[in-house]
ROFIMAR-107057 format. One record per residue (C-alpha): residue in three letters; x, y, z. Coordinates in steps of 0.1 Angstrom, whole numbers, padded with zeros to 4 digits, always signed. Example, Ala and Ser with C-alpha at 12.3 -4.5 7.8 and 13.67 -1.06 7.14 Angstrom:
ALA+0123-0045+0078;SER+0137-0011+0071;
# end
This chain:
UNK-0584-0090-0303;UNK-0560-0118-0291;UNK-0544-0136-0320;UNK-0546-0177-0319;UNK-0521-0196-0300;UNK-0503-0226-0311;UNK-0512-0257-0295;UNK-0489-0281-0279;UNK-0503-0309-0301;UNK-0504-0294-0328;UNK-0465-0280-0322;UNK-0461-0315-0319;UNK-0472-0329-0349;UNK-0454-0305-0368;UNK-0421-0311-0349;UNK-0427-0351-0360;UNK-0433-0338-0396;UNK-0404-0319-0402;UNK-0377-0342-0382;UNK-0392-0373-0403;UNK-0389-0357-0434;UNK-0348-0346-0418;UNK-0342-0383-0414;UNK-0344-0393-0449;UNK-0324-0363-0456;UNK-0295-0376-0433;UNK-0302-0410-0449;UNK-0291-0396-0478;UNK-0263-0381-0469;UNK-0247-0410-0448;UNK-0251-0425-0485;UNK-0229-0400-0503;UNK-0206-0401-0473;UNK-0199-0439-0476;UNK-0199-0436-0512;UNK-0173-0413-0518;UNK-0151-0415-0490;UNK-0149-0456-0505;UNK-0145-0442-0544;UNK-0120-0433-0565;UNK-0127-0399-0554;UNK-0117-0409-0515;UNK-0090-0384-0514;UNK-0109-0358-0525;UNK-0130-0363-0492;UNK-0106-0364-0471;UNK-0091-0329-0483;UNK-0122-0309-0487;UNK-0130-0324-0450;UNK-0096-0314-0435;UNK-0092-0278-0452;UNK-0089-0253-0423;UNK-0110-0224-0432;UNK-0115-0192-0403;UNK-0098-0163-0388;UNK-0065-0176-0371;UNK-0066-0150-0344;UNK-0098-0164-0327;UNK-0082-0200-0327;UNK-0112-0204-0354;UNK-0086-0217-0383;UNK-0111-0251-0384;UNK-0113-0278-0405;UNK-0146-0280-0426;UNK-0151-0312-0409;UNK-0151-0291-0373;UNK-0167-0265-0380;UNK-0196-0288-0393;UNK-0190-0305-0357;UNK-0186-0277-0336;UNK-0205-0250-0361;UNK-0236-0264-0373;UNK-0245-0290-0348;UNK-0249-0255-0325;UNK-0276-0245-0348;UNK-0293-0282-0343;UNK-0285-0281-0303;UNK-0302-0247-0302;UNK-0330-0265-0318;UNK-0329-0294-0294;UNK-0332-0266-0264;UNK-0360-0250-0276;UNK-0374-0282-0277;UNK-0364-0294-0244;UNK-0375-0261-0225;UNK-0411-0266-0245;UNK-0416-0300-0234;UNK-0406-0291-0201;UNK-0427-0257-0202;UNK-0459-0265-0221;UNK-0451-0301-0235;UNK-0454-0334-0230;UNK-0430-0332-0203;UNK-0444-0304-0178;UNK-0468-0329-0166;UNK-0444-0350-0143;UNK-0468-0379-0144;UNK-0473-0381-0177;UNK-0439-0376-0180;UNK-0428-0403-0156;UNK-0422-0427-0180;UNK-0403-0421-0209;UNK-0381-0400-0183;UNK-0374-0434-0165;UNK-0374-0452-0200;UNK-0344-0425-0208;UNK-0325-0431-0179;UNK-0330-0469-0182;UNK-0322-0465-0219;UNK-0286-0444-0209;UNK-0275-0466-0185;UNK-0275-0501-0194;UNK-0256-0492-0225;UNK-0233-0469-0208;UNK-0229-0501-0186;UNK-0224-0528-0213;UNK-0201-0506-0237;UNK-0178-0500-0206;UNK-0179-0535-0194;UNK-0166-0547-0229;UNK-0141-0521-0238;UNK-0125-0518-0201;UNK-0088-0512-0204;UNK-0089-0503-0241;UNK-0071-0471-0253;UNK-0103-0444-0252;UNK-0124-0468-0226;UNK-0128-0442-0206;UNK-0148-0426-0231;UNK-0164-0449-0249;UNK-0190-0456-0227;UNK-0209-0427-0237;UNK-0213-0434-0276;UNK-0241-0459-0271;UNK-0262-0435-0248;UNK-0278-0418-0273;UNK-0309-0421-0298;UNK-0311-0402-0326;UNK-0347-0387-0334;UNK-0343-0376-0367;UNK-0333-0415-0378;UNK-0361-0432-0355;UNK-0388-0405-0365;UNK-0380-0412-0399;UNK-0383-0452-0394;UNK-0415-0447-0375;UNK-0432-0426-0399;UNK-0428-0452-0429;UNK-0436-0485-0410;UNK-0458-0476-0386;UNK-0488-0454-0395;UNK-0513-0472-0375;UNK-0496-0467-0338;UNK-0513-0446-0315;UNK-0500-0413-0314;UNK-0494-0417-0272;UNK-0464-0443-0291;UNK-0452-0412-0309;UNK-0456-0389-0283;UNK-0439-0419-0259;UNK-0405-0417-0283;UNK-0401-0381-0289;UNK-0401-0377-0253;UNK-0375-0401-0246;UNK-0352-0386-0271;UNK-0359-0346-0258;UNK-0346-0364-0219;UNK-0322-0385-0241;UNK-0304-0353-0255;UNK-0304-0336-0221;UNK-0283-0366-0214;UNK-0261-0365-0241;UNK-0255-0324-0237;UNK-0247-0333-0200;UNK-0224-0361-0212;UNK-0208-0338-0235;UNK-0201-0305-0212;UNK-0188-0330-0185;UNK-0163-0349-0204;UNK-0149-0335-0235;UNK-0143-0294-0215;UNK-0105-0293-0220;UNK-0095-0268-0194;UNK-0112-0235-0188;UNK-0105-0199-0197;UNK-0121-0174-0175;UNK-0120-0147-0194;UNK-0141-0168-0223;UNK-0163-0180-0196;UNK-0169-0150-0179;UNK-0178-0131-0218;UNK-0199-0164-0222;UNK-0215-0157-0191;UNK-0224-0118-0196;UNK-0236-0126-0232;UNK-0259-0148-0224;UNK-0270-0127-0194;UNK-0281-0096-0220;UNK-0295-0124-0243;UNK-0319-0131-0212;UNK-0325-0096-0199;UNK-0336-0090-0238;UNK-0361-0117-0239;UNK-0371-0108-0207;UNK-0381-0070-0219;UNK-0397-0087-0250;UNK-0369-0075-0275;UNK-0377-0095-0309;UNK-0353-0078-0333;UNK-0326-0106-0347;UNK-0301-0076-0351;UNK-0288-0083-0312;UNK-0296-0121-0311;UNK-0276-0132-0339;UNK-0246-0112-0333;UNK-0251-0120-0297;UNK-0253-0159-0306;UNK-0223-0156-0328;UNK-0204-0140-0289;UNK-0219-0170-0267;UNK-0208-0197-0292;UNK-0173-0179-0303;UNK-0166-0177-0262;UNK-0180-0211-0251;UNK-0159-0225-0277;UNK-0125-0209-0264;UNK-0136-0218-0227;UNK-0127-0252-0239;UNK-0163-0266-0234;UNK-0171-0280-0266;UNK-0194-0251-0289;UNK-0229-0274-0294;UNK-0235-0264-0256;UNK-0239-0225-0269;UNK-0270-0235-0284;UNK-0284-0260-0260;UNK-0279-0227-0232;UNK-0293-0200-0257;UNK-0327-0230-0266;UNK-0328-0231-0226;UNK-0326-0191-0224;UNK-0354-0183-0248;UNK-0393-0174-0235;UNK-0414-0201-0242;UNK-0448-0187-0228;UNK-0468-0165-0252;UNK-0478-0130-0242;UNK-0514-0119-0240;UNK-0524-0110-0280;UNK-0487-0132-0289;UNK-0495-0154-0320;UNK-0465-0178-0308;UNK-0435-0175-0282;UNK-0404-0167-0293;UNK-0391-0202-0288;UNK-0417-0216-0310;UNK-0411-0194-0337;UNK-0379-0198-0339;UNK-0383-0236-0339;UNK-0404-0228-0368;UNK-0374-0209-0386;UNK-0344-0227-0375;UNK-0360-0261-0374;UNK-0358-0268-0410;UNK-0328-0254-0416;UNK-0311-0276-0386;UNK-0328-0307-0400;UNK-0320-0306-0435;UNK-0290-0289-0434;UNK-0272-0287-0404;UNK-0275-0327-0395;UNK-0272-0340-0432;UNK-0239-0320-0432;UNK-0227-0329-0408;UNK-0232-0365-0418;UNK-0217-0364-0445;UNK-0186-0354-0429;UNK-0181-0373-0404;UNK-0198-0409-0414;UNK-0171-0416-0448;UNK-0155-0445-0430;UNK-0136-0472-0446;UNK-0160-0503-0459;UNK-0135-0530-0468;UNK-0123-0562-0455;UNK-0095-0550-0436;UNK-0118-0525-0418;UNK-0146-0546-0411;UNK-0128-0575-0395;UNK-0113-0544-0372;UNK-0146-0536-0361;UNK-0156-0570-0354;UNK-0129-0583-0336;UNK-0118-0550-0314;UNK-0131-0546-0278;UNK-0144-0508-0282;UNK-0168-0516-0319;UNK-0183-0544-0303;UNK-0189-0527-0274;UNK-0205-0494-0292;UNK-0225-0521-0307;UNK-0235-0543-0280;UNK-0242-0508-0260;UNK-0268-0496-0285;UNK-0286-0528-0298;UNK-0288-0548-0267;UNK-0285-0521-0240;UNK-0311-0499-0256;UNK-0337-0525-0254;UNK-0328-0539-0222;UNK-0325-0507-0208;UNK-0358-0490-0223;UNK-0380-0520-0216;UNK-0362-0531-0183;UNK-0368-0490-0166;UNK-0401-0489-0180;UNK-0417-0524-0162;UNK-0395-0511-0131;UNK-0419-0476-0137;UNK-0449-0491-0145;UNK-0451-0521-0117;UNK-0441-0494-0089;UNK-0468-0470-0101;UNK-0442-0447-0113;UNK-0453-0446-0146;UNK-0482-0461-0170;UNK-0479-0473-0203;UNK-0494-0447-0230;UNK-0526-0448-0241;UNK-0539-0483-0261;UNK-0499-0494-0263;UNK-0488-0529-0248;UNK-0457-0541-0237;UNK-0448-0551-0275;UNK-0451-0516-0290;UNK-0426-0503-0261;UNK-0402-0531-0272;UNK-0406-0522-0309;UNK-0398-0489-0297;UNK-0370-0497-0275;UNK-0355-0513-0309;UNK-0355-0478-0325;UNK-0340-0461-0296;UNK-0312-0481-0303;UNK-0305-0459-0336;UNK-0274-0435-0323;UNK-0261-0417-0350;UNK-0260-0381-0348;UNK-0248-0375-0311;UNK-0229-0410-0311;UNK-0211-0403-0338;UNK-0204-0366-0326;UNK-0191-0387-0291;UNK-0170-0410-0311;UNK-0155-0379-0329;UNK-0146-0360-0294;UNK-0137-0389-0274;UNK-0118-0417-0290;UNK-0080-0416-0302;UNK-0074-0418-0337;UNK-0067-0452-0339;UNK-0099-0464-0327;UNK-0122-0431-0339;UNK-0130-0448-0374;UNK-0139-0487-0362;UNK-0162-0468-0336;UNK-0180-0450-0364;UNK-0184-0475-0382;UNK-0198-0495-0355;UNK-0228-0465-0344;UNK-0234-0469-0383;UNK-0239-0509-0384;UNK-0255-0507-0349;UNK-0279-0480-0363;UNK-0287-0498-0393;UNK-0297-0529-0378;UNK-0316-0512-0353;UNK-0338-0497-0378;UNK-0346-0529-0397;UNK-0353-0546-0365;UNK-0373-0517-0352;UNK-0391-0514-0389;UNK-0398-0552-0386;UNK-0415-0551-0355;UNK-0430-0520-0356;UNK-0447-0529-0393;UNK-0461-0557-0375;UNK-0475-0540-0345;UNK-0491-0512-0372;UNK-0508-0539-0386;UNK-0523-0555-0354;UNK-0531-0522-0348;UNK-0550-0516-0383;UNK-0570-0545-0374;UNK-0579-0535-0339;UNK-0593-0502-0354;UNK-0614-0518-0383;UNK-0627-0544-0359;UNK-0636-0512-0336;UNK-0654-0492-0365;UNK-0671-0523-0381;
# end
């Protein structure tokens, strides 16, 4: 007798459930972050962050605060490929129509900030890097907005910003294995390369046991990361590597189960944690008037706040008027703008940009830009999208009465 399949909606919703519940998690510990790294106990941070822990004769003698970076932000790009391979597989996005536009929302959404943050920061020491911190949108963050101020939006809103994230994060995993690979070694690549051709040929002959895939994992990530390609791409190629499709009798596909293992874990631990280690910027007078008064801040800020809505909104009437696209079901032209808004919440993968990308110098004013910028964002987004939950409310009782 064939055993019940999980349903794509249904995967959905408890995707949504579990990276809400992650957001306030990383809420809390961007708080602790700020907190102590501005205490008395400011020091203390800084060491514990900077103690170089690992086996010296892998190159692996990391700080905590890398291996947070490079370790545990695999585990949540793994996640984010299984994702991406679902939507593209069975999801949301394996209907190209559907799909049309928060794909060209994405692109829209990448762009214009890309353009603005370059525009402002040209000639700066890192410009030719900076561009990317705006690009991305943080789901974790937004989800976690959107499920406390917007109960009442149609779940085609929901389904509209997850989307645009999962082609969002493609972006930013392109971004990141383009511009921040510092040379290659072969021999990594080519160790890379065979590891992650058994990890295939083993899914392809149905082999479940974690007894190969772990250690296997552990090879692909250890010899990405000495390629010089930066170690979160391990996972993003392992998510992409994984079956997706059920079997005949399957419960669930090996990439959904694992979502439903590692998922968790990558929300609540791997993302909070790494938070906390790499948002404890300076918040003082000194630092502030840095950020507001240097090219490359104001451009990570400009990027993300004005280029996320201009570029969301802008790419999606381009879509929509062309016949590209079509708006999601019983949404209007002001729930996409509230939703641009919270596309403009970075975080995670900007901050992980800001971290790879920027001299020193200019590293901490750009993180503590992608934390204003992200924090404004989500009381702007919060404002507007309370408001369209309401209008909404009242739409529906006016429906039922």
């Amino acid at each position: 007798m064939a055993r019940r399949q999980t349903h794509p909606k249904a995967e959905f919703a408890r995707y949504l459930r579990t990276e809400t519940t992650g957001g306030i998690v990383l809420l809390i510990g961007t708080a602790i972050a700020l907190i102590w790294a501005n205490s008395a106990f400011g020091d203390a941070y800084v060491a514990l962050r900077d103690t170089e822990i690992g086996p010296h004769f892998l190159h692996l003698d990391l700080s905590v605060g890398t291996w947070a970076k490079d370790g545990l932000l695999a585990l949540f790009f793994f996640v984010v490929g299984l994702e991406l391979k679902r939507e593209l597989v069975v999801g949301e996005l394996s209907n190209i129509k559907a799909a049309a536009l928060p794909i060209v929302a994405a692109i829209g959404g990448m762009v214009a900030p890309a353009l603005i943050a370059l525009t402002i920061s040209w000639g700066e020491p890192g410009f030719e890097r900076a561009w990317a911190i705006p690009m991305a949108t943080d789901i974790a963050f937004a989800l976690g907005v959107l499920a406390l101020t917007a109960r009442h939006l149609p779940s085609s809103a929901r389904v509209f910003l997850l989307s645009l994230a999962v082609v969002d994060d493609l972006g930013a995993i392109i971004v990141i294995a383009v511009l921040f690979t510092s040379g290659f070694d072969l021999v990594a690549g080519a160790v890379a390369l065979v590891a992650l051709a058994v990890y295939w040929f083993l899914q392809k002959k149905r082999v479940r046991t974690s007894w190969l895939y772990v250690p296997l994992a552990v090879v692909v990530w250890v010899a990405i990361h000495t390629t010089g390609i930066h170690a979160t791409i391990a996972g993003v190629v392992l998510g992409l590597l994984t079956r997706v499709r059920p079997d005949p009798g399957e419960e669930e596909a090996p990439a959904i189960r694992l979502e439903h293992r590692l998922q968790p874990y990558s929300a609540l631990i791997a993302v909070p944690v790494f938070a906390l280690f790499a948002a404890g910027v300076p918040i003082n007078a000194e630092a502030m008037t840095t950020v507001f008064t240097s090219p490359i801040p104001l451009a990570v800020m400009a990027g993300l706040i004005g280029g996320k809505l201009i570029g969301i909104v802008g790419a999606s009437a381009i879509a929509v008027r062309t016949g590209i696209g079509r708006l999601p079901n019983r949404t209007n032209w002001r729930d996409i703008t509230a939703l641009a808004m919270l596309g403009a919440v970075g975080f995670t993968v900007s901050l992980l940009i800001a971290d790879l990308g920027l001299p020193e110098e200019a590293r901490e004013p750009a993180k503590s830009a992608v934390l204003i910028a992200s924090a404004t964002a989500s009381l702007l987004a919060a404002a507007l999208l309370s408001k369209r939950s309401k209008a909404h409310a009242q739409y529906n009782n006016a429906q039922e009465a």
